[in-house]
C-alpha positions in Angstrom: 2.1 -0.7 -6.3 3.1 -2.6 -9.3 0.3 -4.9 -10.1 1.5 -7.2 -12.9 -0.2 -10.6 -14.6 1.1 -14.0 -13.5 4.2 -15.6 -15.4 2.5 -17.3 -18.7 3.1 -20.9 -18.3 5.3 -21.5 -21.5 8.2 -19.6 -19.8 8.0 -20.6 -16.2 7.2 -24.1 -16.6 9.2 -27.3 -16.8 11.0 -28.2 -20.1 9.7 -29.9 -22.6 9.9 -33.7 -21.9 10.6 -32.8 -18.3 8.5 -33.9 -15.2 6.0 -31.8 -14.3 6.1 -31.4 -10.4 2.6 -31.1 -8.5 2.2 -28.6 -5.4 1.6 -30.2 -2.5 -2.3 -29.8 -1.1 -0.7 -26.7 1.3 0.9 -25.2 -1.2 -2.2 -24.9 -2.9 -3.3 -21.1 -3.8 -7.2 -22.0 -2.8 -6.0 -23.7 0.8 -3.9 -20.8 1.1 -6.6 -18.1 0.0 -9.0 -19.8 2.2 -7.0 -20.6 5.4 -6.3 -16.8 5.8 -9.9 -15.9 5.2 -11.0 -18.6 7.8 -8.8 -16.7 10.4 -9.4 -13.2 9.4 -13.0 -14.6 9.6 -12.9 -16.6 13.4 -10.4 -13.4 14.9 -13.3 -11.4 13.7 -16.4 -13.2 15.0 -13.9 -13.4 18.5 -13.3 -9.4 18.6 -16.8 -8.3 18.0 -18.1 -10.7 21.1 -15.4 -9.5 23.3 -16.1 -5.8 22.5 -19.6 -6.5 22.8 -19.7 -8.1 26.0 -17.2 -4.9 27.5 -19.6 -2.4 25.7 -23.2 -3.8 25.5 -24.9 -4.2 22.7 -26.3 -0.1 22.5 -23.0 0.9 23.4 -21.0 -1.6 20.6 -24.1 -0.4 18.0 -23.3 3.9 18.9 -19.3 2.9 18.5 -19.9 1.2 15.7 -21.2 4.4 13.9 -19.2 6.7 15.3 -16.1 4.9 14.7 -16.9 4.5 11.3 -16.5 8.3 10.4 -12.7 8.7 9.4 -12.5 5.1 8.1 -13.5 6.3 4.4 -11.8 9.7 4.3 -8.3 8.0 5.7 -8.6 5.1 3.0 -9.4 7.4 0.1 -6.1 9.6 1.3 -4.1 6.2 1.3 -5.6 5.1 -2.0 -4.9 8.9 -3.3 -0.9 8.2 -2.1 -1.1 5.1 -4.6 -2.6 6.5 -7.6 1.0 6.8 -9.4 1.1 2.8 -9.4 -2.1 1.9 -8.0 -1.9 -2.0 -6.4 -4.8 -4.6 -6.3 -7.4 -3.5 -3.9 -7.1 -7.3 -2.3 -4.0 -6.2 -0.5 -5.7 -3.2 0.9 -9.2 -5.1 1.8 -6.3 -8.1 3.4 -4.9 -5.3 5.1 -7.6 -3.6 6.5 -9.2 -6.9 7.7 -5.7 -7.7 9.4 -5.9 -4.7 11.3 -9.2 -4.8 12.2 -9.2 -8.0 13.5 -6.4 -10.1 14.0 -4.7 -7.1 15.1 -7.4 -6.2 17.0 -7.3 -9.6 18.7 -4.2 -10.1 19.5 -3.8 -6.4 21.2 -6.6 -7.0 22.8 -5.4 -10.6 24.8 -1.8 -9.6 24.8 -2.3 -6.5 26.2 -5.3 -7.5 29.4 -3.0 -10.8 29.7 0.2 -8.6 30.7 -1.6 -5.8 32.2 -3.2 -8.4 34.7 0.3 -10.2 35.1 2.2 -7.1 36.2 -0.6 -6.2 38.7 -0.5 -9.3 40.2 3.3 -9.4 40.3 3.2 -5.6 42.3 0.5 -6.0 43.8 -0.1 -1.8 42.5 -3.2 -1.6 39.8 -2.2 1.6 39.1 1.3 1.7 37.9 0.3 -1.7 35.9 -2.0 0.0 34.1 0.1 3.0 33.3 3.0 0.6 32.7 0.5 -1.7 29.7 -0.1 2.0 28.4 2.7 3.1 28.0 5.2 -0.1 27.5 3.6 -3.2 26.6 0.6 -1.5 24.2 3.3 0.0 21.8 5.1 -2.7 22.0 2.3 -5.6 21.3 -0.1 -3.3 18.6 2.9 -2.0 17.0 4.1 -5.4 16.4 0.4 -7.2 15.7 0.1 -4.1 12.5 3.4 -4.8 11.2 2.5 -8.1 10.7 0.3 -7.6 8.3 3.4 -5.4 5.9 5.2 -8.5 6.6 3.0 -10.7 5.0 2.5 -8.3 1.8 6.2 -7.7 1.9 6.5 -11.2 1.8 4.0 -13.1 -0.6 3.3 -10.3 -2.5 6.2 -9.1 -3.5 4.9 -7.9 -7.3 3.0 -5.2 -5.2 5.4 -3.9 -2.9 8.1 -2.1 -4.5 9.1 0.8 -2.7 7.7 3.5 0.0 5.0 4.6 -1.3 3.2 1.2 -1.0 5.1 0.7 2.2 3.3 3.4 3.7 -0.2 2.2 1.7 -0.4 -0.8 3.2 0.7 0.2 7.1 -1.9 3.1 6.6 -4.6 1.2 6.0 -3.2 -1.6 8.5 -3.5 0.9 11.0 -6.9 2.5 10.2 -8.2 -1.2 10.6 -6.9 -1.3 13.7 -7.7 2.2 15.5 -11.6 1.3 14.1 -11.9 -1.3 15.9 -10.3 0.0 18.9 -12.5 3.3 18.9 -15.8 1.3 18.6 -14.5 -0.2 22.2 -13.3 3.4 23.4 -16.3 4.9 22.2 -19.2 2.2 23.3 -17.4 2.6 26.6 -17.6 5.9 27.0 -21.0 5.2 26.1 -21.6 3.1 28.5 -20.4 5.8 31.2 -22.6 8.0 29.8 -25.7 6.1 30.7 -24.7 5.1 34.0 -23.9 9.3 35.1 -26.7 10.4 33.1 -24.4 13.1 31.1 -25.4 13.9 27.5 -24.6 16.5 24.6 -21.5 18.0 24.7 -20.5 17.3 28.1 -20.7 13.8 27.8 -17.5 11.3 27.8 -18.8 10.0 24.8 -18.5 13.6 23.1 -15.0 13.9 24.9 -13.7 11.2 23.5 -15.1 11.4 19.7 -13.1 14.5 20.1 -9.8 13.2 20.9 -10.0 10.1 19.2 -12.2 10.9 16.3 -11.5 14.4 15.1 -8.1 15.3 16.7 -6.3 12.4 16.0 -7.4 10.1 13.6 -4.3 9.9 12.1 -2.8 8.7 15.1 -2.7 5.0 14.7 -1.8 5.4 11.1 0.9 7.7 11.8 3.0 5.3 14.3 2.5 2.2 12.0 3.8 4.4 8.6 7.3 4.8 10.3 7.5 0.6 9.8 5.7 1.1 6.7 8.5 3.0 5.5 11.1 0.3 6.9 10.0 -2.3 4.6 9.5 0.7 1.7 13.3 1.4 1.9 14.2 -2.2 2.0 12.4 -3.4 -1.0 14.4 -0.7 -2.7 17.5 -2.3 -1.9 19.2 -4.8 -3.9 19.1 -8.4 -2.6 22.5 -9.1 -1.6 21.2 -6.5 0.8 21.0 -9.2 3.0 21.6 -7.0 6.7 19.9 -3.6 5.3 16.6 -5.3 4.6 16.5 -6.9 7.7 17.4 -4.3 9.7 15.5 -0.8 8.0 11.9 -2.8 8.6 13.3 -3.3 12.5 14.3 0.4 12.6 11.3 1.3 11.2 8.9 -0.5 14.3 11.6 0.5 16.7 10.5 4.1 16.0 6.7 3.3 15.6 7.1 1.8 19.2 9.0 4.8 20.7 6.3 7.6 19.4 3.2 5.4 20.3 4.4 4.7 24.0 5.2 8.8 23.8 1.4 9.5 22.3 0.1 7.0 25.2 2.0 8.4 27.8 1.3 11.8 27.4 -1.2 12.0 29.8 1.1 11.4 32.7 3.3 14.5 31.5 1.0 17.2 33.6 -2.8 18.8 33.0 -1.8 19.9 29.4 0.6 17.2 28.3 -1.5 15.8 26.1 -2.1 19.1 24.1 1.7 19.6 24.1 2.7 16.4 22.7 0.4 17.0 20.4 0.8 20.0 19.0 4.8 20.0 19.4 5.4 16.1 18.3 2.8 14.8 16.7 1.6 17.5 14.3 5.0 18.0 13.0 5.3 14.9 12.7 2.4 13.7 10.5 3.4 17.3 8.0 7.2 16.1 7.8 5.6 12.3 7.0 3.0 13.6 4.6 5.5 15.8 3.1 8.0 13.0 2.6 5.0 10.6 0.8 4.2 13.1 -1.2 7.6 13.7 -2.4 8.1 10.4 -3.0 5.4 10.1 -5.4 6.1 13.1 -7.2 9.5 11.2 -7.4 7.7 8.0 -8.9 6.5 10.2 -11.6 9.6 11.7 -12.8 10.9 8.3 -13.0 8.2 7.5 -15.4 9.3 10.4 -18.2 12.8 9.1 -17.3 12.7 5.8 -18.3 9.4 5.7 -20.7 11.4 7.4 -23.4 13.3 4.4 -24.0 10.2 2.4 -25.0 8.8 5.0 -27.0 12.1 5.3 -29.3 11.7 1.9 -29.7 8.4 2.4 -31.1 6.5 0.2 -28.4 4.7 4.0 -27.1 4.3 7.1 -28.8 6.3 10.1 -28.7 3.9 12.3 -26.5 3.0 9.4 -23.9 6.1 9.4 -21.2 5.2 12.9 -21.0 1.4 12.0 -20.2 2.0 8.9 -18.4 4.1 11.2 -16.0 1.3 13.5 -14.9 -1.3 12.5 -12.8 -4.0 15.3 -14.6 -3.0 14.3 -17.8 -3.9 10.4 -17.1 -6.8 11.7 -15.6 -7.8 13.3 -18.4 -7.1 10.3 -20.8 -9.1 8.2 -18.6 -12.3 11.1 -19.2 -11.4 11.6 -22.6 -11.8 7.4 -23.7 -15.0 7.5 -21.0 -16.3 10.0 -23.1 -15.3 9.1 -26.8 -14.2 5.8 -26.8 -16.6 3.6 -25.0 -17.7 4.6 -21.7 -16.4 3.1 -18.5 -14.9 -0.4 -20.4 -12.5 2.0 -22.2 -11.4 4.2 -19.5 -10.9 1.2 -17.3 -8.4 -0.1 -20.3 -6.5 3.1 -20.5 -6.1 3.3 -16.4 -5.0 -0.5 -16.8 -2.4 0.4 -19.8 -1.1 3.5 -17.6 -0.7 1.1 -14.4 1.4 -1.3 -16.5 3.3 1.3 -18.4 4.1 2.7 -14.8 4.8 -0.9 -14.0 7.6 -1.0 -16.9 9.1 2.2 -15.9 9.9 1.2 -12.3 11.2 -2.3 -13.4 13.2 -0.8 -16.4 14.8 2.1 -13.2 15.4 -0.9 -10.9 17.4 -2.7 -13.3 19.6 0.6 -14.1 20.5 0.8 -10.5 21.4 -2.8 -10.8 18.2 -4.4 -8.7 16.6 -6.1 -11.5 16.0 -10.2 -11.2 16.6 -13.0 -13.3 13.2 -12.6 -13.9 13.7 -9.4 -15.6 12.9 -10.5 -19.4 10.1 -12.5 -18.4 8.0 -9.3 -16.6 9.2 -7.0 -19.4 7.4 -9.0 -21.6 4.4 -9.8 -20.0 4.0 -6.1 -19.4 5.1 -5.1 -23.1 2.0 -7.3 -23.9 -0.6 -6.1 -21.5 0.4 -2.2 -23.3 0.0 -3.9 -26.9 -3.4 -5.5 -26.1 -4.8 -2.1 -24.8 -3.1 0.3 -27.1 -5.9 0.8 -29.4 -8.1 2.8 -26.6 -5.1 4.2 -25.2 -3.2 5.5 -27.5 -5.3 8.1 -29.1 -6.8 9.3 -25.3 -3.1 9.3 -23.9 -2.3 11.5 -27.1 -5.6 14.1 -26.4 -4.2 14.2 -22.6 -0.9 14.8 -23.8 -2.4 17.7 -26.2 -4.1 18.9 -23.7 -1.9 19.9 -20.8 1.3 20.8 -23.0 1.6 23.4 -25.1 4.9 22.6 -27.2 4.6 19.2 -29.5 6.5 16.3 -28.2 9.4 15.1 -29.8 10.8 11.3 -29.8 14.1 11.3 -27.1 17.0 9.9 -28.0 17.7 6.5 -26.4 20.5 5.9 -24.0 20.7 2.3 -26.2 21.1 3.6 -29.8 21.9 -0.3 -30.9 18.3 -1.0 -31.3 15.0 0.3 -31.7 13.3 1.2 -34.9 15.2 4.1 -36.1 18.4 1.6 -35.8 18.0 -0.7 -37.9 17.2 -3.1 -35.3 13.5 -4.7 -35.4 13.9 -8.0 -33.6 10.4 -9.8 -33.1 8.3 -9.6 -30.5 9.8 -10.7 -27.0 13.1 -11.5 -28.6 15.7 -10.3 -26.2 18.3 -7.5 -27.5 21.8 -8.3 -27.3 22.4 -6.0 -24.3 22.6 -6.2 -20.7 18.7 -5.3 -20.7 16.1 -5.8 -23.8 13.9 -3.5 -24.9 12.5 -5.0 -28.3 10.8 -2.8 -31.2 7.0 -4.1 -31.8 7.1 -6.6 -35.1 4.6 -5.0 -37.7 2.4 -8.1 -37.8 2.4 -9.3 -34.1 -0.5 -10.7 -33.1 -0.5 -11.9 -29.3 -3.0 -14.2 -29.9 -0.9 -16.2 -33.2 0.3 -19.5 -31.4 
């Protein structure tokens, strides 16, 4: 996830003499910011009383830490997933939230409310309840979760720019979700539990920390990665994409609709149907998903020695670091190496920031090649050519030890697809000045200083 600094004021503001236009009180980042954390904050406070009062509270305390168990090992595999172009960890803490709550909410009253309406309209309990399971649950969580990508898709648009953070953000979504969900599941079963008298390994509670807990933890997370993917695919296409990027996120639910009403009906498919869609669906499933993420990212890093190479010609990176800035154990070891050497956790938190916005350049410098890149294009180059020079000094020399370090042939400057500028061209414009190409890349001026007026 690209995580870039806000436009500086002197190119996005009015022009000089011009009327300065002020935001209306809405439009206001503070009485934005704080309306979505007063209902992230009131869906809460309503979930945990309504799983409280189904559950009790000994049985909302023992789901509560039983639930909790894959929470940190599925965020930590998400977060893993992002560590090519890792985004802001707001947007996974607004995600997480969504899914735990609002989500949470709105599954919970959608799905009782239409549950109760069918069973009053067929006067048959039973089939209502199999029909909420297996229709209208798929339909209503499905569609709660990818609200939340929506949103990110939406307002924060800087973060989301292709699959890989797609599939970040439903992930985590979902892993909100399916805690708050097993804390009711769980404190249930607990409940059960002390009304039979079972206990140990024979209890429901056991049964179903089993299922939900150590079989399938990825479930949720699974179904909501195929819309995750949607919106991935769709911020990768080019804006007069009008009809593709409205249509690959509705794809994308569409399918995480059709597998979760599969996983939820499986237990009407016989005594074992639940082990068989599991073992022949949903396994395969989650390895061709986690195979296609991973790919991906490996993909994100050979587009980083693709395009960094440009920039280092130009003088703005040295020779050795689109090699090191492509390889997640050489950044790695950079980030150890100024820990270590060149002032402790300060410096190795500048030289992950400097390889986060020289990832940053690389995927917008790739986008506007395959002719996606804004009007804004200049403008983020800039801004992200100045975060690199303001952090070079640390990162420089621990990107070059990396670089050292995992390759045994030197590194040798590559020859830029632009030979008009740069330089070893005679072309040395100053710093920010646009090149007379379709797409600048400007040569650092010997005596910039980004703090000179």
């Amino acid at each position: 996830m690209a995580t870039c600094p806000p436009y500086p004021t002197h190119l996005t503001g009015p022009a000089d003499g011009a009327p300065r236009r002020h935001a209306h009180w809405w439009q206001r980042k503070w009485v934005r910011y704080g309306a979505l954390v007063t209902l992230l904050a009131i869906s809460g406070l309503v979930i945990l009383a309504l799983v409280r009062r189904q559950t009790g509270t000994e049985g909302f305390l023992v789901g509560l830490g039983l639930a909790v168990f894959p929470v940190p090992l599925l965020v930590a595999a998400f977060r893993w997933l992002d560590r090519v172009e890792p985004g802001p960890w707001r947007n996974l803490l607004f995600a997480f939230a969504w899914g735990a709550c609002a989500a949470a909410l709105i599954a919970i009253v959608a799905n009782g409310f239409a549950t109760r309406w069918i069973a009053t309209a067929t006067a048959d309990p039973t089939s209502a309840d199999t029909l909420g399971a297996t229709v209208i649950a798929p339909i209503v969580e499905e569609s709660a979760k990818a609200a939340a990508v929506l949103l990110v898709f939406l307002f924060r648009r800087r973060d989301f720019t292709g699959i890989v953070d797609g599939v970040v953000i439903a992930g985590v979504t979902a892993t909100g979700f399916a805690f708050t969900e097993n804390i009711l599941y769980l404190g249930t079963a607990f409940g059960t539990d002390q009304l039979s008298g079972d206990s140990g390994l024979t209890s429901v509670t056991a049964a179903t920390f089993f299922v939900r807990v150590v079989m399938s933890p990825f479930a949720h997370p699974l179904f909501t990665v195929l819309t995750g993917i949607g919106f991935g695919i769709a911020a990768l296409s080019a804006e007069r994409h009008h009809v593709r990027r409205v249509l690959l996120p509705l794809a994308g639910l569409v399918l995480a609709m059709g597998m979760h009403a599969m996983w939820n009906g499986s237990s009407s498919f016989g005594e074992f149907g639940f082990f068989a869609v599991y073992a022949t669906f949903m396994v395969p499933a989650f390895a061709l998903l986690t195979w296609l993420v991973i790919w991906t990212r490996q993909r994100e890093l050979r587009t980083v020695r693709a395009e960094l190479p440009a920039y280092a010609t130009a003088g703005w990176l040295s020779a050795s670091e689109p090699y090191a800035l492509g390889s997640m154990h050489a950044r790695r070891l950079a980030r150890q190496y100024a820990a270590r050497h060149l002032g402790g956790r300060p410096a190795a938190r500048s030289v992950a920031e400097y390889e986060s916005y020289a990832t940053s350049l690389a995927f917008l410098r790739h986008r506007a090649s395959d002719g996606r890149a804004g009007p804004d294009f200049l403008v983020r180059e800039r801004e992200l050519l100045h975060e690199l020079w303001l952090r070079r000094d640390v990162a420089h020399p621990a990107l070059a030890y990396a670089a050292r370090a995992t390759t045994p042939v030197p590194m040798v400057p590559v020859p830029s697809p632009w030979p008009t500028y740069g330089a070893g061209y005679g072309y040395t414009p100053t710093y920010g000045q646009p090149h007379p190409g379709p797409y600048s890349t400007p040569a650092p001026h010997p005596a910039y200083n980004p703090y000179r007026s």
